[in-house]
LUMKOLKE-968908 format. One record per residue: residue number from 1; residue in one letter; x, y, z of N, C-alpha, C in turn. Coordinates in nm, 3 decimals, padded with zeros to 5 digits, always signed. Example, Ala and Ser with C-alpha at 12.3 -4.5 7.8 and 13.67 -1.06 7.14 Angstrom:
BEGIN
PT|n|res|n.east|n.north|n.up|ca.east|ca.north|ca.up|c.east|c.north|c.up
PT|1|A|+01.319|-00.569|+00.780|+01.230|-00.450|+00.780|+01.320|-00.330|+00.780
PT|2|S|+01.285|-00.225|+00.708|+01.367|-00.106|+00.714|+01.290|+00.003|+00.787
This chain:
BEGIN
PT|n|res|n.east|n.north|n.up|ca.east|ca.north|ca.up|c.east|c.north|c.up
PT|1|X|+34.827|-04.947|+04.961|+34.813|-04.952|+04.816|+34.794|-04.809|+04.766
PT|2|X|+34.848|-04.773|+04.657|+34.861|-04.584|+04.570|+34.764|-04.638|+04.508
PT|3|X|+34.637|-04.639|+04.522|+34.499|-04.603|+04.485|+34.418|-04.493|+04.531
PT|4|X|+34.364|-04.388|+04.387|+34.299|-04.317|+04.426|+34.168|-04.296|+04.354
PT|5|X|+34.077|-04.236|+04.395|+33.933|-04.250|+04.326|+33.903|-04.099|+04.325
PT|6|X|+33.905|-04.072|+04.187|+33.882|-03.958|+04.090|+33.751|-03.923|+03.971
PT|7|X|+33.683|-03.830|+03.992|+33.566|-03.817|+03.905|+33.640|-03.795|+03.739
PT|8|X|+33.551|-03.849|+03.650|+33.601|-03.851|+03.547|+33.652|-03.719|+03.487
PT|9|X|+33.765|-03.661|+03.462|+33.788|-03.589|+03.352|+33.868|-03.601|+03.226
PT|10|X|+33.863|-03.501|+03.119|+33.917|-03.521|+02.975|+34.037|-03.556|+03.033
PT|11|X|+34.126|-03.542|+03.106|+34.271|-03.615|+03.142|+34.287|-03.741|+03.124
PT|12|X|+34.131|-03.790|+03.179|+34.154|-03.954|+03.171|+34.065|-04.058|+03.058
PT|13|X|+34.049|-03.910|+02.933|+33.968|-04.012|+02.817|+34.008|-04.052|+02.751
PT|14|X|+34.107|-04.040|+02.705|+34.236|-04.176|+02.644|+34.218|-04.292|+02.715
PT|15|X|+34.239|-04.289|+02.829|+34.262|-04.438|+02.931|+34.107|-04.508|+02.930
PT|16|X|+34.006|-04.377|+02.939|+33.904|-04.484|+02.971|+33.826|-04.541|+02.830
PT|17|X|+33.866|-04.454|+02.689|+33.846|-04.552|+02.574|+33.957|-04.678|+02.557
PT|18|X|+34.045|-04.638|+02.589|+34.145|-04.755|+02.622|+34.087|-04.882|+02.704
PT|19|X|+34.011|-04.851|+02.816|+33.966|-04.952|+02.906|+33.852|-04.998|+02.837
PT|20|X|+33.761|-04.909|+02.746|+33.659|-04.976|+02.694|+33.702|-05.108|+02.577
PT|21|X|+33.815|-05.072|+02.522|+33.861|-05.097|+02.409|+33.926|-05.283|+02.480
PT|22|X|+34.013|-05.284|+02.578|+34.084|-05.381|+02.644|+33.916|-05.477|+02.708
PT|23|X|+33.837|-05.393|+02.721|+33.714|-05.451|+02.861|+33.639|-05.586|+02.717
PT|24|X|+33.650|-05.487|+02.594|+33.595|-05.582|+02.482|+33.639|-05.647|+02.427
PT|25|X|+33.774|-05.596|+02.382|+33.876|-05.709|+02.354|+33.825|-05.881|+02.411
PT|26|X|+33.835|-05.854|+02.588|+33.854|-05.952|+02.661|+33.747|-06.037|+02.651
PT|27|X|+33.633|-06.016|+02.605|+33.471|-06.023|+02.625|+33.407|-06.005|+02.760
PT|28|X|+33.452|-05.891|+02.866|+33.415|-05.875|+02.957|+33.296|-05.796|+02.951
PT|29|X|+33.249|-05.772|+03.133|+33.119|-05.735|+03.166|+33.166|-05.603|+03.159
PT|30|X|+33.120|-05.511|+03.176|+33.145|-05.412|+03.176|+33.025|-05.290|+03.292
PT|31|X|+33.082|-05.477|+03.455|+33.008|-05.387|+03.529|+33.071|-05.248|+03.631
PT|32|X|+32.969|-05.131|+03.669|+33.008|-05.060|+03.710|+33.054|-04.944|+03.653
PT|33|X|+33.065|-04.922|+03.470|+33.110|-04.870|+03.420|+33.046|-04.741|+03.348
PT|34|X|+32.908|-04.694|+03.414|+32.775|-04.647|+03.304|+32.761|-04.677|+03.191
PT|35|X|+32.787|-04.777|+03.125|+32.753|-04.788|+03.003|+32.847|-04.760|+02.874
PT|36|X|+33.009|-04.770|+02.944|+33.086|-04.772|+02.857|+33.070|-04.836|+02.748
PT|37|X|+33.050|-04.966|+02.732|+33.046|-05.054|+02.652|+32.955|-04.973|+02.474
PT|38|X|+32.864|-04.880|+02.557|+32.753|-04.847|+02.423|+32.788|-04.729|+02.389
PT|39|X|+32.866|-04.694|+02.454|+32.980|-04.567|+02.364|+33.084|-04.554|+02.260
PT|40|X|+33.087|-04.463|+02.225|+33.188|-04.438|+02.094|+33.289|-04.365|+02.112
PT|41|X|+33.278|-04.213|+02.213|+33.340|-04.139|+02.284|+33.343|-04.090|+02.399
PT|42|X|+33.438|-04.054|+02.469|+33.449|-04.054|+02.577|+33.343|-03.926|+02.606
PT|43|X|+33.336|-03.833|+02.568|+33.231|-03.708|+02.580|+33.078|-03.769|+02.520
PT|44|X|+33.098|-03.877|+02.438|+32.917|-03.903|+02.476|+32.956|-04.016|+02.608
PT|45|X|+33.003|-04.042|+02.641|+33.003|-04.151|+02.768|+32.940|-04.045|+02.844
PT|46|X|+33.080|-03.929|+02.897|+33.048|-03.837|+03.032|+32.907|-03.806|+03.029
PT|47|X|+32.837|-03.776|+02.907|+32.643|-03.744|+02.974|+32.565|-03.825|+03.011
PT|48|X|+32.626|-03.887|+03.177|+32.570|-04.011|+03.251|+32.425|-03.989|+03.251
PT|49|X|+32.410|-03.877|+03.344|+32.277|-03.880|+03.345|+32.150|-03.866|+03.247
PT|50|X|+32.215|-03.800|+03.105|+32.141|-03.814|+02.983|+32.084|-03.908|+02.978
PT|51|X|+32.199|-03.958|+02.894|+32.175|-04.123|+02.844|+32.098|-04.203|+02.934
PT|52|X|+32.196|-04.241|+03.059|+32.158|-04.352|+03.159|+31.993|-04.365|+03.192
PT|53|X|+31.954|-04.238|+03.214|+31.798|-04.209|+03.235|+31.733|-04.228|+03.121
PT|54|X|+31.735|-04.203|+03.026|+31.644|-04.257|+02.871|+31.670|-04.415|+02.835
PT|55|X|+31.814|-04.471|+02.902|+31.809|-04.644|+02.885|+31.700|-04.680|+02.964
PT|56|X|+31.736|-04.644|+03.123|+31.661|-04.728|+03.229|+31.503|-04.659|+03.245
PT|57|X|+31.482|-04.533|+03.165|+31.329|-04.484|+03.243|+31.329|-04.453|+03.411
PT|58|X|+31.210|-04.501|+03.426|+31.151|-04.513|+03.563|+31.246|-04.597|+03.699
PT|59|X|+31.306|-04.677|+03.594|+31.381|-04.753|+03.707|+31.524|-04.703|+03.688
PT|60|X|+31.566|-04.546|+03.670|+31.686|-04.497|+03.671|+31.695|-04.452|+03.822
PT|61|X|+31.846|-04.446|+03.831|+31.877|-04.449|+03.990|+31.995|-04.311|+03.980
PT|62|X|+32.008|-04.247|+04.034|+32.094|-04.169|+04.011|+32.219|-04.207|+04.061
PT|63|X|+32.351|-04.198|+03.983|+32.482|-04.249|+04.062|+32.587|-04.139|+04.013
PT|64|X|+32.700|-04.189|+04.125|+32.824|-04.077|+04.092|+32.919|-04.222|+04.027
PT|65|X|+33.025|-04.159|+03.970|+33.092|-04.255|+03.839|+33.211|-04.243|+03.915
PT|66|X|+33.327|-04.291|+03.923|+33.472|-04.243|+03.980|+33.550|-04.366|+03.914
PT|67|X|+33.669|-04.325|+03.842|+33.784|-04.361|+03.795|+33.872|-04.418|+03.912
PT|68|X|+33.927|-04.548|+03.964|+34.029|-04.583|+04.007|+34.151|-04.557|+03.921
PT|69|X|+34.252|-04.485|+03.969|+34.378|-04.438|+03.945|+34.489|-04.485|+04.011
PT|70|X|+34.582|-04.538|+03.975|+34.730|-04.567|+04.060|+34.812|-04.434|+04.048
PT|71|X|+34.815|-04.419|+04.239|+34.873|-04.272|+04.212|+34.995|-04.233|+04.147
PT|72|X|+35.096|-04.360|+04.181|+35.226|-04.371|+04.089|+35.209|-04.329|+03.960
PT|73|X|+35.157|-04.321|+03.870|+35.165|-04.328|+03.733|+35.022|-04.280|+03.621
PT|74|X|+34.912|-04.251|+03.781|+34.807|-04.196|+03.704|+34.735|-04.282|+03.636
PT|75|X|+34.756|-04.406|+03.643|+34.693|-04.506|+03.495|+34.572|-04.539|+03.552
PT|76|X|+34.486|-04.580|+03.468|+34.349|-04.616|+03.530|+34.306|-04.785|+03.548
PT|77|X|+34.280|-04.813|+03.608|+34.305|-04.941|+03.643|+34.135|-04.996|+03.687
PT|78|X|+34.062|-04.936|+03.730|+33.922|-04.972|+03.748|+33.855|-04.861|+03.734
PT|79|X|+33.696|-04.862|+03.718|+33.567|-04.785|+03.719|+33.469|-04.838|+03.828
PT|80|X|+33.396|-04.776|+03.908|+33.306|-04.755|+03.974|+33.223|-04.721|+03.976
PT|81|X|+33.045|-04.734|+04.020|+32.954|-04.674|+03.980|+32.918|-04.721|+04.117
PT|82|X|+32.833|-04.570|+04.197|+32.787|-04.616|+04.338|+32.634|-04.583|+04.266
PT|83|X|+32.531|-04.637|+04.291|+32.429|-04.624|+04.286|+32.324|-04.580|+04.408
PT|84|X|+32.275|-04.457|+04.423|+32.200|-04.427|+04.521|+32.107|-04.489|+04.563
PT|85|X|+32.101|-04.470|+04.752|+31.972|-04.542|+04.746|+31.821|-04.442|+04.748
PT|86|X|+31.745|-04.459|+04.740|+31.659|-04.594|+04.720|+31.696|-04.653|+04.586
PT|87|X|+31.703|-04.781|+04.558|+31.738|-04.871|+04.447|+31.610|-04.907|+04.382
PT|88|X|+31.598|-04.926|+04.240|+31.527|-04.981|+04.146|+31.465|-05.067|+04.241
PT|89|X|+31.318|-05.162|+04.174|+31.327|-05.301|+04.241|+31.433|-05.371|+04.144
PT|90|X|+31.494|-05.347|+04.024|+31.575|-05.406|+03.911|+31.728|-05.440|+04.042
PT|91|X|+31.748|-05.289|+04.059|+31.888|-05.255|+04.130|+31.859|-05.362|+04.294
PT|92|X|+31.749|-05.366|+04.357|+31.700|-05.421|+04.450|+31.728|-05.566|+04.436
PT|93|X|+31.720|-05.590|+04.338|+31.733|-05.754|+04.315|+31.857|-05.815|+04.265
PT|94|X|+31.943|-05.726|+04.160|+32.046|-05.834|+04.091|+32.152|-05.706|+04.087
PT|95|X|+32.112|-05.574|+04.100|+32.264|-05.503|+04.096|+32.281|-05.402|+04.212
PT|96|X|+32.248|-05.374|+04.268|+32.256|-05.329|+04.397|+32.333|-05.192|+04.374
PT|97|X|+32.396|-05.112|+04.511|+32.439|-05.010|+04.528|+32.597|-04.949|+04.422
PT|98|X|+32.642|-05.083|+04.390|+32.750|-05.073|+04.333|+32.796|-05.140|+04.234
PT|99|X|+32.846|-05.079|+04.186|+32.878|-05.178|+04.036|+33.072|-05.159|+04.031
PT|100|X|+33.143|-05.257|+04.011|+33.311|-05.216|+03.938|+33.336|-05.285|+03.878
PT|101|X|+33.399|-05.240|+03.781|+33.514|-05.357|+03.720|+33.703|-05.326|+03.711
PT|102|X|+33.746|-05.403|+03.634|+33.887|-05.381|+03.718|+33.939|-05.410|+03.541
PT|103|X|+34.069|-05.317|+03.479|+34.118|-05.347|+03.413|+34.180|-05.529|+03.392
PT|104|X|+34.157|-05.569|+03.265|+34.220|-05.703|+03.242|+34.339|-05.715|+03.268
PT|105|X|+34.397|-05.608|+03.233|+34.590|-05.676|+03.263|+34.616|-05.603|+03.402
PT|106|X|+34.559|-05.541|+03.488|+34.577|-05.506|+03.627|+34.520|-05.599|+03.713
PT|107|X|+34.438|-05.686|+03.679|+34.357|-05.785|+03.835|+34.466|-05.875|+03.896
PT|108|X|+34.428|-05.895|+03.967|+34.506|-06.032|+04.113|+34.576|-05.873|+04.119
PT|109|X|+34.548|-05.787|+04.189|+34.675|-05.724|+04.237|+34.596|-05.641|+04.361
PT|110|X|+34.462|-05.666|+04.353|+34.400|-05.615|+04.519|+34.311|-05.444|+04.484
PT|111|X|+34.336|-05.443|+04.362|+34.285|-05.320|+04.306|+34.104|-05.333|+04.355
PT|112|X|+34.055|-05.401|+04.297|+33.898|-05.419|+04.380|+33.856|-05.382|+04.479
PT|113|X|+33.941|-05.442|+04.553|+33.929|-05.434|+04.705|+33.964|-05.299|+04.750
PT|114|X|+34.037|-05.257|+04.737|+34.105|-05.114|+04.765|+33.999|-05.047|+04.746
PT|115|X|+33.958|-04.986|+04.569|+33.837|-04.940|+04.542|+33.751|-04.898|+04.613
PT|116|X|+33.639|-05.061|+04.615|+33.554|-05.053|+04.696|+33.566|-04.983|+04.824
PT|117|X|+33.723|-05.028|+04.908|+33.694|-04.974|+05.028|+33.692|-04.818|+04.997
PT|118|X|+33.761|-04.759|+04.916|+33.765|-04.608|+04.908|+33.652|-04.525|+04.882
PT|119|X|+33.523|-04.647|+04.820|+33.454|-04.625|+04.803|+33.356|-04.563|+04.918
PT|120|X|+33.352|-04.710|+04.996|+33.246|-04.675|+05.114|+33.277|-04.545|+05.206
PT|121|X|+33.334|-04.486|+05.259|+33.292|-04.325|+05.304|+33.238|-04.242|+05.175
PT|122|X|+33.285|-04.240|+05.098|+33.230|-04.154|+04.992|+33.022|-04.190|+05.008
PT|123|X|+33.001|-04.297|+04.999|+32.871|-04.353|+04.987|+32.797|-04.272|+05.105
PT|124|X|+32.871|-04.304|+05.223|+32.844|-04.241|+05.378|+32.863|-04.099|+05.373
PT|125|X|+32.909|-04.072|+05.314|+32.860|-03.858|+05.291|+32.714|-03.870|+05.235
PT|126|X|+32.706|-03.942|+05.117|+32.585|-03.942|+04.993|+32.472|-03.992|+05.129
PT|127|X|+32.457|-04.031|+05.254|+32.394|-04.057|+05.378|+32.338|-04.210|+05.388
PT|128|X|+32.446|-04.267|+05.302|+32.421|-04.414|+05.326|+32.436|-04.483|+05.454
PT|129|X|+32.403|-04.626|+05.490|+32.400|-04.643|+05.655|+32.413|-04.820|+05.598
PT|130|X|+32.406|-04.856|+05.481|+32.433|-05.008|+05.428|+32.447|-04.982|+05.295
PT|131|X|+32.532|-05.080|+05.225|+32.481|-05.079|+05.082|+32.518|-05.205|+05.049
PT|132|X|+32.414|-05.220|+04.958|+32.392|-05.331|+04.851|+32.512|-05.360|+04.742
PT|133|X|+32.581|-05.506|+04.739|+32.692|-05.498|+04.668|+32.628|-05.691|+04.649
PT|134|X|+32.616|-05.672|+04.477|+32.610|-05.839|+04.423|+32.668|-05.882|+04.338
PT|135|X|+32.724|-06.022|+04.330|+32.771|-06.064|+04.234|+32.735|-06.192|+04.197
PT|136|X|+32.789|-06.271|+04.036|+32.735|-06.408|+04.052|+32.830|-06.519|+04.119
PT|137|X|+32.709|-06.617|+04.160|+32.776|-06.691|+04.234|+32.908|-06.742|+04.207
PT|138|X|+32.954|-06.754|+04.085|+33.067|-06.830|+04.012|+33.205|-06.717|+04.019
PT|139|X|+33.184|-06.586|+04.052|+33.296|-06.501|+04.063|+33.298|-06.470|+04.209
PT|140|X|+33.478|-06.529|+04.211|+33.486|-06.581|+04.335|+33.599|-06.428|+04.384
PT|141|X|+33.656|-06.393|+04.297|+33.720|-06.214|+04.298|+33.596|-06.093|+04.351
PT|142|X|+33.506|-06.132|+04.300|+33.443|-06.016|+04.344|+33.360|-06.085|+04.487
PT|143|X|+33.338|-06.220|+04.533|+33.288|-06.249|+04.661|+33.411|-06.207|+04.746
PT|144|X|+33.505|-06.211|+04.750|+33.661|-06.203|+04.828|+33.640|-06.082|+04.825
PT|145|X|+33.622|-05.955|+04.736|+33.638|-05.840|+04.772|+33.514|-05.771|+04.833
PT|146|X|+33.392|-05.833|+04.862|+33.285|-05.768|+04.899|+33.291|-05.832|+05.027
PT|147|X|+33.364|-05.963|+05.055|+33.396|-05.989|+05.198|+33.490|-05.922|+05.295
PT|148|X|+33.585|-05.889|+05.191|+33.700|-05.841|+05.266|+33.652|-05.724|+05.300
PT|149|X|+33.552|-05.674|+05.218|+33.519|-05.506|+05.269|+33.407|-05.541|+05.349
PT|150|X|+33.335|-05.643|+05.437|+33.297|-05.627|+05.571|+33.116|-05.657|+05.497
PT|151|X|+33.088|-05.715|+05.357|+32.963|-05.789|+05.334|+32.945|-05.904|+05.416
PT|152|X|+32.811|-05.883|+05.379|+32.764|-06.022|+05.496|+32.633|-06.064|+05.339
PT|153|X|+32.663|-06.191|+05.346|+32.552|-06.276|+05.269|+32.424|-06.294|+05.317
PT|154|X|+32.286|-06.206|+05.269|+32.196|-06.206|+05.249|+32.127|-06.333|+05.219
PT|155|X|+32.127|-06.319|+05.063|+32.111|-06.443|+05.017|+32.104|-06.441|+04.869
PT|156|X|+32.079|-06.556|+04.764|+32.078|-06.633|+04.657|+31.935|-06.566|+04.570
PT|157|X|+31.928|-06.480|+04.449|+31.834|-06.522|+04.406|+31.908|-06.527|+04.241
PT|158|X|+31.805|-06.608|+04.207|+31.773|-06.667|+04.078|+31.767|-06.552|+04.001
PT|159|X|+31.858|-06.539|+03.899|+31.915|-06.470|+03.794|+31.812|-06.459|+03.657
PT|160|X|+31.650|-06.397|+03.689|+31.558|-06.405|+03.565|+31.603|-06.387|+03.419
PT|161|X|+31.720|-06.220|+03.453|+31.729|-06.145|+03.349|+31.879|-06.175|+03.274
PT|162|X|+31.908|-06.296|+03.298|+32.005|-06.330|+03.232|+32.148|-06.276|+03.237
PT|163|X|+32.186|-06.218|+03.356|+32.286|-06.107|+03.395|+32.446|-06.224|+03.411
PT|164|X|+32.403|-06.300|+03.479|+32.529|-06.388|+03.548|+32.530|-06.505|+03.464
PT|165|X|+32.667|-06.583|+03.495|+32.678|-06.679|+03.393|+32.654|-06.818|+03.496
PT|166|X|+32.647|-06.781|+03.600|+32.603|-06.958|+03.695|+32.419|-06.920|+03.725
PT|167|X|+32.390|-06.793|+03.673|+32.242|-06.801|+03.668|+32.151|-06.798|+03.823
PT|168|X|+32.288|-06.752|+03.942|+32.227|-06.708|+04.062|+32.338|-06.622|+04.095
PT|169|X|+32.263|-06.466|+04.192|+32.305|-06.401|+04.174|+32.338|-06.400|+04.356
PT|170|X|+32.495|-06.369|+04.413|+32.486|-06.318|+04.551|+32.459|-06.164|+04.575
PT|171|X|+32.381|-06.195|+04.706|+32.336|-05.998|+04.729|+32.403|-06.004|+04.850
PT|172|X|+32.498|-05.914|+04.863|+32.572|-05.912|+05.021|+32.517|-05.750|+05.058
PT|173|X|+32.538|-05.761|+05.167|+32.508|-05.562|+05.277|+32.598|-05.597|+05.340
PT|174|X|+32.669|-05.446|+05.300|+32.793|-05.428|+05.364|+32.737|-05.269|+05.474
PT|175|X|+32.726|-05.287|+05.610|+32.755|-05.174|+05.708|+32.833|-05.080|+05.714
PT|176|X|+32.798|-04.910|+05.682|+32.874|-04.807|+05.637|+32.900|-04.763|+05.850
């Protein structure tokens, strides 16, 4: 698959207000994305660590952001957010090491999966040795792609903070 994973630059802030723009359209989540969704521009997006740390406080985690790109054509097709460990107890419980989402008119095409995997060495420089990857029980795209990339099911907890729509959340560890 011509997937490549690229740190954000002005090259790709057309596409990624574009992706914010398509992600809402759709009424999607907008996981994995830092916080696209509460942006206006792509240059207040890029000050991850600004912002992100004055949303979350104490339970901010530091992460690197990376653009999925199809190398054919450059287009952006998913966002990524690896989250360092040590994790929140927040991140500990319902969002774990990683967050993605995948353009609406690009999915069923294996883009996830790819991702992620391109993901995990990158994580393993940052001196990871497992990471935390969850989703809700009812999304069966993102269990397929956290399997295919070599998760193993932990287990089930109960969704307090209202995140998932079946209201339990899977936590898989995937071995770097």
């Amino acid at each position: 698959m011509n997937l490549k994973l690229v740190r954000p630059t002005c090259e790709y802030a057309e596409q990624v207000m574009r992706y914010r723009e398509a992600m809402l359209a759709n009424h999607d989540r907008f996981d994995g994305c830092a916080g696209l969704e509460e942006v206006h521009s792509f240059s207040e997006w890029m000050d991850f660590e600004t912002r992100l740390k004055a949303k979350y406080g104490e339970d901010y985690v530091p992460s690197q952001v990376f653009l999925a790109a199809r190398t054919a054509d450059e287009t952006l097709v998913g966002i990524l957010d690896y989250r360092q460990s040590p994790l929140s107890p927040f991140l500990l419980q319902y969002g774990g090491n990683v967050g993605y989402s995948v353009l609406p008119s690009e999915r069923r095409k294996g883009y996830a999966k790819e991702m992620l995997r391109l993901l995990l060495p990158i994580c393993r420089e940052y001196g990871e040795t497992k990471l935390l990857v969850t989703c809700d029980k009812t999304n069966e795209a993102s269990r397929k792609t956290i399997l295919q990339n070599g998760g193993k099911l932990e287990d089930e907890v109960e969704d307090h903070k209202g995140l998932s729509q079946s209201g339990l959340v899977q936590r898989y560890w995937i071995a770097l």
